[in-house]
C-alpha positions as CSV (number, residue, x, y, z in Angstrom):
1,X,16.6,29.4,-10.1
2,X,14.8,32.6,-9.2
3,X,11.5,33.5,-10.2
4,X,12.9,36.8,-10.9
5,X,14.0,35.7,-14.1
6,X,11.2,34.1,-15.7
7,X,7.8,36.8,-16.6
8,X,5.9,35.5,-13.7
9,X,2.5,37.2,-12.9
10,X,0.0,36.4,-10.2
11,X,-3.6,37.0,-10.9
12,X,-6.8,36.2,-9.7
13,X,-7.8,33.2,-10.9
14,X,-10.7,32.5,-13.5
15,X,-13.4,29.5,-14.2
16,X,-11.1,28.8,-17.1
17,X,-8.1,28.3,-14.8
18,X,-9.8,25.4,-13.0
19,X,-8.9,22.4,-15.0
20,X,-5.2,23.4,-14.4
21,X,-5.5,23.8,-10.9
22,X,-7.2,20.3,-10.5
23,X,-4.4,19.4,-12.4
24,X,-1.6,21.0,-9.7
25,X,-3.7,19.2,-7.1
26,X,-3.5,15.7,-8.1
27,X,0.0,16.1,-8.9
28,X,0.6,17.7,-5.6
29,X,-1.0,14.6,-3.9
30,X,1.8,12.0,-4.4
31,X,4.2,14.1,-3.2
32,X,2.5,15.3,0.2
33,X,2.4,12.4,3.2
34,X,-0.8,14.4,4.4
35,X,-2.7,13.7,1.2
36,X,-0.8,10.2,0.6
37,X,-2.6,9.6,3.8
38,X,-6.0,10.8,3.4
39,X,-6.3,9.8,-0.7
40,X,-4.3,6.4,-0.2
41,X,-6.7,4.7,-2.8
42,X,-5.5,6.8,-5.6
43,X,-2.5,4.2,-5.2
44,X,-4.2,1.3,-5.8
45,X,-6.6,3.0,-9.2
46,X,-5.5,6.2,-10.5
47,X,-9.0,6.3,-11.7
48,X,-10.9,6.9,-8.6
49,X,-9.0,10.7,-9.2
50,X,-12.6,11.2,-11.0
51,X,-14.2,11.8,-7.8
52,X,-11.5,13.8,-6.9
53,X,-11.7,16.1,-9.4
54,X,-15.4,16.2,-9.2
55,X,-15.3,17.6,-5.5
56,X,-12.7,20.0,-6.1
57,X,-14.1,21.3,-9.3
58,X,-17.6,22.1,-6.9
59,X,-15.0,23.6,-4.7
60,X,-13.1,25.8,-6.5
61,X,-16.3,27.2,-8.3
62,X,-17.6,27.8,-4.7
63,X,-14.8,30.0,-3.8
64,X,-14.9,31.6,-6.7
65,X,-18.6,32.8,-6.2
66,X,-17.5,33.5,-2.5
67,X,-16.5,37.2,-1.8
68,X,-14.7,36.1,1.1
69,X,-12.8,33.7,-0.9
70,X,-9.9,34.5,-2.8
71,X,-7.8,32.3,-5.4
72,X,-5.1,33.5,-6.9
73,X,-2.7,32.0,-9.5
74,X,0.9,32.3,-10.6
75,X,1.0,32.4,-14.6
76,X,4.7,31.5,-16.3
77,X,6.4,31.2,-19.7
78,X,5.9,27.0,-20.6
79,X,10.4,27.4,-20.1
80,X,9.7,27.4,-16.1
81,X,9.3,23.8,-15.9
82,X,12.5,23.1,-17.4
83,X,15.8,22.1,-15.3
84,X,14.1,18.9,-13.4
85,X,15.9,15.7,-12.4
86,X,13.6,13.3,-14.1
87,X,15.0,10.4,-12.7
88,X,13.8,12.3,-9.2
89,X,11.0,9.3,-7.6
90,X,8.8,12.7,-6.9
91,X,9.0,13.2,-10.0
92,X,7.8,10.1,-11.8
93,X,4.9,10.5,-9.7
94,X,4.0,13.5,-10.4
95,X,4.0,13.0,-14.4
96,X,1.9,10.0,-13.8
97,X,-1.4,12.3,-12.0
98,X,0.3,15.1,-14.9
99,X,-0.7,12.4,-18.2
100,X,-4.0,11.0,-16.1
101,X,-5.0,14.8,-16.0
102,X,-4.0,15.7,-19.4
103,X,-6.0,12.5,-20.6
104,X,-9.1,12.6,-18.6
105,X,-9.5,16.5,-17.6
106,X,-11.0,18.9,-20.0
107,X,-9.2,21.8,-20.4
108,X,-6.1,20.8,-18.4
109,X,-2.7,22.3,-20.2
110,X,0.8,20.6,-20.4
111,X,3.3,22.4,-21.3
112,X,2.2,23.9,-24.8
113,X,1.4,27.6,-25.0
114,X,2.6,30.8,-24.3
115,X,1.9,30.9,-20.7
116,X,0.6,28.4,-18.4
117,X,-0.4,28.3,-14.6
118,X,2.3,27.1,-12.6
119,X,0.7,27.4,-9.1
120,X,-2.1,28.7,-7.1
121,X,-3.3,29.6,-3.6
122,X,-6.6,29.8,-1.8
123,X,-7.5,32.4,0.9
124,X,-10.6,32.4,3.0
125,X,-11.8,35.1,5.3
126,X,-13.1,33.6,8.5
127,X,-15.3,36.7,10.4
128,X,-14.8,34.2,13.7
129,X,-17.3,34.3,16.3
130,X,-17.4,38.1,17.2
131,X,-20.9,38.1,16.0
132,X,-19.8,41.2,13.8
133,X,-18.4,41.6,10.4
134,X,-14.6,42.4,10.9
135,X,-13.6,41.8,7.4
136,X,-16.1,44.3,4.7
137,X,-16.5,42.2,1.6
138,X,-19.3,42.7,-0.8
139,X,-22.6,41.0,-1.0
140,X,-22.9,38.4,-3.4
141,X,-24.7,39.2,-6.8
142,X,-28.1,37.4,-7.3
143,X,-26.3,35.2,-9.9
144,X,-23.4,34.3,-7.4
145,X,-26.2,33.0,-5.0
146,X,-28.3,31.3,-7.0
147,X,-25.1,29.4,-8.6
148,X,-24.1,29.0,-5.0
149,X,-27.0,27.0,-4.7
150,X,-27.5,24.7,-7.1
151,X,-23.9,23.7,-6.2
152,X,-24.3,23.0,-3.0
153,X,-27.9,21.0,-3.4
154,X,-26.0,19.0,-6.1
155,X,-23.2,18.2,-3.8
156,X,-25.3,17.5,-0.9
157,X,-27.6,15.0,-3.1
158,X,-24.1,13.8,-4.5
159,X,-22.6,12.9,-0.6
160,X,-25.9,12.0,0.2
161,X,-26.1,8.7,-2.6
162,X,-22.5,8.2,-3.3
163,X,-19.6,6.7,-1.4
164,X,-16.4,8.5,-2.9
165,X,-13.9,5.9,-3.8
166,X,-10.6,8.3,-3.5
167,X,-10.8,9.1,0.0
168,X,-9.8,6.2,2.9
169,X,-12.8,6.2,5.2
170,X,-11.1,6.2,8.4
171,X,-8.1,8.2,7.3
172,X,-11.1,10.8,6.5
173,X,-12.9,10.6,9.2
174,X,-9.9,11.0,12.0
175,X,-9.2,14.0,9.6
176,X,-12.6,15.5,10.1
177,X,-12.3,15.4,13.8
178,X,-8.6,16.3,14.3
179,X,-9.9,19.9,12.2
180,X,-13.2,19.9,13.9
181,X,-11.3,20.0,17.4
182,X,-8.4,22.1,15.7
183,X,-11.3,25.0,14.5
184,X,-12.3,25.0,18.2
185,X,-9.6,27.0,19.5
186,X,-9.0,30.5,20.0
187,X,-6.9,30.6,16.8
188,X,-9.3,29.6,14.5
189,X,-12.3,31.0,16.5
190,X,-10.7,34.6,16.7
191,X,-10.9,36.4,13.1
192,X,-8.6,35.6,10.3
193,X,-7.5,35.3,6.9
194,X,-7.2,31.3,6.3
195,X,-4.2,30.1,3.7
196,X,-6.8,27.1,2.4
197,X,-4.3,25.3,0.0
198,X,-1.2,27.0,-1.8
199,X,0.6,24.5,-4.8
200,X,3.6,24.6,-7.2
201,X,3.5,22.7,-10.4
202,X,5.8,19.7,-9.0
203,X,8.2,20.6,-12.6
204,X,9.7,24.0,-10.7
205,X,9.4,23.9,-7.5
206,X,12.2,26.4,-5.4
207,X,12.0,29.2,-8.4
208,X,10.1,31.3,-6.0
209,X,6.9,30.6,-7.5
210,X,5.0,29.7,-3.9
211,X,6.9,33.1,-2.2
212,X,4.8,35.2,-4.7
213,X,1.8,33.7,-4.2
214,X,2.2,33.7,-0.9
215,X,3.3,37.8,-1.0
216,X,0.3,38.3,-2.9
217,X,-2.0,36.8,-0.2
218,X,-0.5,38.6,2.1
219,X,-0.9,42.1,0.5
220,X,-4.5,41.6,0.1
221,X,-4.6,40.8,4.3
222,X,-2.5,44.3,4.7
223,X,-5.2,46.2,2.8
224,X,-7.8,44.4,4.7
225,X,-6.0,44.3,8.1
226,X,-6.6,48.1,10.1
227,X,-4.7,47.7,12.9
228,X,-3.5,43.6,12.3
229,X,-5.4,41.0,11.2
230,X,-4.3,37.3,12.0
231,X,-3.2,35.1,8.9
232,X,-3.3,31.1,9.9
233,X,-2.6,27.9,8.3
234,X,-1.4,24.3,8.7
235,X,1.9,23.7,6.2
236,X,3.4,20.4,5.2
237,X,7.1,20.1,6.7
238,X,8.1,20.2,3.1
239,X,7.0,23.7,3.0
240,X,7.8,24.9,6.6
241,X,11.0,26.9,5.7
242,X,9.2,29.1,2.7
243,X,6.5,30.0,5.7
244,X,8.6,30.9,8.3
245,X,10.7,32.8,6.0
246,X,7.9,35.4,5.0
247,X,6.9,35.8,8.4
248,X,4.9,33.0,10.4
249,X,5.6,31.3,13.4
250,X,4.9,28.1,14.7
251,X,1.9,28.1,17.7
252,X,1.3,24.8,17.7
253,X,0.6,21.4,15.9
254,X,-2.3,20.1,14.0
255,X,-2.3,16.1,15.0
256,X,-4.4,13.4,13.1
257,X,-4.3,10.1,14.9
258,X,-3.7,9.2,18.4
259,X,-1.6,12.0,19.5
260,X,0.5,8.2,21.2
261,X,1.5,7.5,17.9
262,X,4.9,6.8,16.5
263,X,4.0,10.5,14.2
264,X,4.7,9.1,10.8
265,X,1.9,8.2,9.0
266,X,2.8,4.9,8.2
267,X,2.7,2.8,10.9
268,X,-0.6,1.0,13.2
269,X,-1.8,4.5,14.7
270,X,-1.3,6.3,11.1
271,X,-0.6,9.9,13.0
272,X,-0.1,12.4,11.2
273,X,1.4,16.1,12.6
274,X,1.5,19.0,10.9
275,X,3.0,22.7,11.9
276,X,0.3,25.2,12.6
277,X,1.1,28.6,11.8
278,X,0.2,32.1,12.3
279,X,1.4,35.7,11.0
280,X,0.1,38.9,12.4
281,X,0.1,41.7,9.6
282,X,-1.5,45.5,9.1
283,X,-0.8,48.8,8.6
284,X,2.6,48.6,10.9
285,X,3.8,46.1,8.8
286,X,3.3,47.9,5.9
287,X,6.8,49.0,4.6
């Protein structure tokens, strides 16, 4: 069913919006092998999601105090989430992180009210390593730093005397390196607009939802873009076709594990390989 006929709007998001999104993020977890992977724990106790949703809440609030951040949400009539196969095993799973969240997150919505959020995205301008700024974005207010701040000591103190319980340790750390070598190449070096996460509510999924969030991203990167700016991200192969339908094209692959793997995820070298994408845009695209 198309988006087109449900009153769907896509807005920037607000503080208020981020119990909902933590919300869309566990759910989104049990159906993604990459985050199966890296959040395997959340398996075994549904309740380590705590930490979870205390890392993301610090993150979300970060990039919304970040001028060159931008999260944007797609807002729906509650009737979007109807016309799922319940019986679906992706399913099941996601209603299980859906009641945890509805329990233990303040704020977090089910499917009373007029409107709810049905999906989100996050995009991140990355300046590269011109040593200029390419992208103009306004200087944070005093507040916005000063919040900034007191985030960021708090999560520092909170890595620094805690051992997060949701994450696998090793899973984690081959992740870390795998991005660390991945931000090392003249993709990710060169200036570009970063697609940081984008989500659908797991209860309407292919109604067009993640196509206008993803249009919406990409309008802001035209107005921003002069002559082209580069738009980059990793995609789950789940969500491959809705990427290169809007425009991006494969330019490599984003491996976690021993590249000598068996590539999937569940076996002894646990690799894990991912599409990396790109999509050049600007005022010739503009139509």
């Amino acid at each position: 069913m198309s988006a087109l006929r449900y009153d769907i709007k896509v807005r920037a998001a607000r503080e208020s919006d981020i119990p909902t999104i933590l919300t869309l993020i566990l759910t989104s977890f049990s159906n993604f092998s990459f985050f199966t992977y890296i959040y395997s724990p959340l398996n075994t106790n549904p309740d380590f999601a705590y930490d979870t949703v205390y890392y993301w809440r610090k993150r979300l609030l970060l990039g919304l105090l970040d001028p060159e951040t931008s999260i944007v949400v797609a807002e729906a009539p509650a009737e979007v989430l109807g016309g799922v196969d319940e019986e679906d095993e992706s399913f099941k799973k996601g209603m299980v992180a859906q009641e945890w969240s509805e329990k233990n997150i303040s704020g977090a919505r089910g499917r009373d009210g007029a409107k709810i959020v049905v999906g989100f995205a996050i995009w991140q301008l990355n300046q590269g390593n011109a040593g200029s700024q390419v992208f103009k974005t306004r200087e944070k207010t005093l507040y916005e730093k000063i919040r900034t701040y007191l985030i960021v000591l708090e999560v520092s103190a909170w890595n620094k005397v805690y051992q997060r319980k949701d994450q696998d340790p090793h899973r984690m750390g081959l992740f870390l390196e795998a991005m660390g070598n991945l931000c090392q190449t003249e993709l990710y070096t060169s200036p570009h607009v970063y697609l940081d996460n984008l989500t659908v509510d797991f209860r309407c999924q292919r109604k067009g939802i993640g196509k206008l969030l993803m249009e919406a991203g990409i309008s802001q990167a035209r107005e921003i873009g002069g002559d082209g700016v580069s738009l980059v991200t990793e995609a789950s192969l789940m969500g491959l076709g809705l990427y290169l339908k809007v425009g991006f094209k494969e330019v490599g692959k984003f491996v976690i594990g021993d590249e000598n793997g068996d590539g999937n995820g569940t076996g002894g070298n646990e690799v894990i390989r991912l599409p990396v994408l790109q999509m050049i845009v600007g005022a010739a695209d503009r139509t």
